[in-house]
C-alpha positions in Angstrom: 0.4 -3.0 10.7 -0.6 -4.5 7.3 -4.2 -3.7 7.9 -2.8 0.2 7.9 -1.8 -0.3 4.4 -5.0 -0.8 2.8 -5.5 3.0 4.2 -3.3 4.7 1.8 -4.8 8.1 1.2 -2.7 10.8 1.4 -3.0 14.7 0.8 0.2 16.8 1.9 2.2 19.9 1.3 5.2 20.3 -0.6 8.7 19.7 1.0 12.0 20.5 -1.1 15.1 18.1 -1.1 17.4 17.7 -3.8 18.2 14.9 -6.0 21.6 13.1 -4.6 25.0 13.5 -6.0 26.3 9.9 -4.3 24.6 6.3 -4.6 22.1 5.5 -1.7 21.2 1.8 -0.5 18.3 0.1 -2.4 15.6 -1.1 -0.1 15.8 -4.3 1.5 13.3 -6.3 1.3 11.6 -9.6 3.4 8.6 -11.9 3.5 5.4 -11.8 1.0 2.9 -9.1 2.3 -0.6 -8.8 2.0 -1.2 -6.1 -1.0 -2.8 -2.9 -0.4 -6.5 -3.5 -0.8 -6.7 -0.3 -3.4 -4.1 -2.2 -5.5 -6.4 -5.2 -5.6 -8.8 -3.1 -7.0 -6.5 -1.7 -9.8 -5.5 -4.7 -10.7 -8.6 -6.1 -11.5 -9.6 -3.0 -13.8 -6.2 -3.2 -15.2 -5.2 -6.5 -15.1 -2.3 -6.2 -17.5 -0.6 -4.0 -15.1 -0.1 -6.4 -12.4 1.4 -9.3 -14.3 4.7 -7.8 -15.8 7.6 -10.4 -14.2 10.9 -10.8 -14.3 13.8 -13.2 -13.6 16.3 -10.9 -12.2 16.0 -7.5 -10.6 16.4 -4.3 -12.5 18.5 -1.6 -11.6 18.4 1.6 -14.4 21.8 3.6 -14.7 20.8 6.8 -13.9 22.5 9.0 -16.7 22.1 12.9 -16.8 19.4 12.5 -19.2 17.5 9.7 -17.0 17.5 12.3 -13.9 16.3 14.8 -16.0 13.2 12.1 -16.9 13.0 11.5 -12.9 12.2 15.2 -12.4 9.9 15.6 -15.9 8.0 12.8 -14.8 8.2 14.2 -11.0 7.3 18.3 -11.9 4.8 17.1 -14.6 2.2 15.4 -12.6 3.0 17.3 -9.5 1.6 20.0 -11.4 -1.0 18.9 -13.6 -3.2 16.8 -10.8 -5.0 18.7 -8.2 -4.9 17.0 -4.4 -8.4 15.7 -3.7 -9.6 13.6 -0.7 -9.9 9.9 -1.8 -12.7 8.1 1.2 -12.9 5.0 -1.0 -9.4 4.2 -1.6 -9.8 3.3 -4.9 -6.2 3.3 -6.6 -7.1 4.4 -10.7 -5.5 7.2 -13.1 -6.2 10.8 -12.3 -8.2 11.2 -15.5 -9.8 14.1 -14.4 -7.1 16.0 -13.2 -7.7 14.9 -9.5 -6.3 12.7 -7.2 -4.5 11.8 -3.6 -1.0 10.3 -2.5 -2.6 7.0 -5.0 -3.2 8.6 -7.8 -0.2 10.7 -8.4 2.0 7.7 -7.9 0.4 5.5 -10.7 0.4 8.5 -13.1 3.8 9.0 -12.5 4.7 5.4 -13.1 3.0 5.6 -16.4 5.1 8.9 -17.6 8.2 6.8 -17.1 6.8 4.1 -18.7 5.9 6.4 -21.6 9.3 7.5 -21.6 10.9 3.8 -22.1 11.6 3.2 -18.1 11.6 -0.3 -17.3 8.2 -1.3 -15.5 10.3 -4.2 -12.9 12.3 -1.0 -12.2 8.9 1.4 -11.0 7.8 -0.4 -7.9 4.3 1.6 -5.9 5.6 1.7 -2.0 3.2 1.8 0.9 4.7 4.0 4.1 3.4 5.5 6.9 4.0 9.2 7.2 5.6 10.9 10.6 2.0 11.9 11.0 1.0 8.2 11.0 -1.2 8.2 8.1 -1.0 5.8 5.1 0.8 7.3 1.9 2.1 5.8 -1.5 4.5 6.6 -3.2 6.4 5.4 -6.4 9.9 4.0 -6.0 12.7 3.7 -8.7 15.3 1.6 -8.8 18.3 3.4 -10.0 22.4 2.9 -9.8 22.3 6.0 -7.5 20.4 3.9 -5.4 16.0 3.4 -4.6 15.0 6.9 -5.4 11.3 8.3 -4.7 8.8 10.3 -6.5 6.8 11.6 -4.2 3.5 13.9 -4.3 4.4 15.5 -0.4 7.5 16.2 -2.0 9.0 18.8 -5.3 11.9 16.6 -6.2 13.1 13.1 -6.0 14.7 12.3 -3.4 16.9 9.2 -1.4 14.2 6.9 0.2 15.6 6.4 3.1 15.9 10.6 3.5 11.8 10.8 4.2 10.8 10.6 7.4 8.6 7.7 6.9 8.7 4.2 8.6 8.3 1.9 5.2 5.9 -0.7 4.7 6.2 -2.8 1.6 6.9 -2.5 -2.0 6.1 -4.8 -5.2 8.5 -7.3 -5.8 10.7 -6.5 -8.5 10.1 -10.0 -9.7 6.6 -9.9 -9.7 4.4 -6.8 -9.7 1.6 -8.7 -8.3 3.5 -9.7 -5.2 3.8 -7.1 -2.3 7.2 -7.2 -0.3 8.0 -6.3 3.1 10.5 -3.4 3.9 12.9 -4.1 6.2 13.7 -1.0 9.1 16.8 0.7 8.4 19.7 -0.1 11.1 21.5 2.8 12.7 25.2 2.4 12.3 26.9 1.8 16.2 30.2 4.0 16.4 32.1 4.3 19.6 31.1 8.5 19.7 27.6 7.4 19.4 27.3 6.6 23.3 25.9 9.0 25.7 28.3 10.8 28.2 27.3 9.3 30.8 28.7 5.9 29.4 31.7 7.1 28.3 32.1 8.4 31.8 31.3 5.4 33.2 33.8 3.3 31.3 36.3 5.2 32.1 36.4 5.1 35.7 35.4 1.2 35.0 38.8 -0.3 36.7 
């Protein structure tokens, strides 16, 4: 599975969801993964990128005026850079005006940077689409929960509302460090058996 996400290179179409009223669950989070071999590469052109650290995690309150900077930052590269084919994987800034799944979600990490966003709070995400190819996306760390800027989609939506099965993250404490993302558990209810086993617990003497 990790060997997957060194394959990040993803060009899809637009999908619209809506940004959440209600607070979603943050990402949990495991072991040390191996990084993404595209964000080796980035980090050794931009070295200063990979060593921001903290000592606690950092969760932004997502005001009015914050979403509106989710979106901005969303819209704004969305539209600028052009989907192009990336064979090398190489993980850099769309400087000219090109760029897959990689590129969009380090340019729009550096808008909300621009825009005073915490950088412990704008973690790159590697997933594996329902197509099973590799994709990248950026993820924010918000009181509304982990929300996701995504190039596949038009606005930010809940993380755990893509259909994607996750991968790993940076660490929040440590943007060098690659975390593992831990599956989402189905919640067991009573109603959530088949009829065929309530019927057969009923007749169970």
């Amino acid at each position: 599975m990790l060997s997957r996400i060194g394959l990040i290179s993803m060009l899809c179409g637009l999908v619209a969801l809506p940004l959440p009223a209600a607070a979603a669950p943050h990402m949990a989070t495991g072991n040390a993964a191996v990084a993404p071999r595209g964000f080796i590469g980035f980090c050794l052109k931009y070295l200063p990128e990979c060593k921001v650290t903290s000592r606690e995690t950092v969760v932004v309150d997502l005001t009015e005026e914050r979403e509106h900077e989710l979106e901005y930052a969303q819209a704004k590269v969305n539209r600028l850079v052009r989907p192009r084919a990336n064979p090398d994987h190489v993980w850099d800034y769309p400087t000219d005006g090109y760029g897959d799944c990689n590129k969009y979600a380090i340019a729009k990490r550096a808008e909300l940077i621009a825009l005073g966003w915490p950088r412990t709070a704008l973690l790159l995400a590697a997933a594996m689409t329902e197509g099973g190819e590799g994709h990248l996306v950026l993820v924010v760390a918000t009181s509304k929960g982990d929300l996701v800027l995504d190039n596949r989609q038009r606005h930010v939506v809940d993380w755990h509302e893509l259909p994607y099965q996750w991968l790993s993250r940076q660490s929040q404490l440590d943007s060098a460090v690659w975390v593992s993302i831990a599956k989402l558990q189905p919640v067991v209810t009573a109603d959530s058996r088949s009829p065929q086993e309530i019927g057969a617990a009923r007749t169970t003497p």
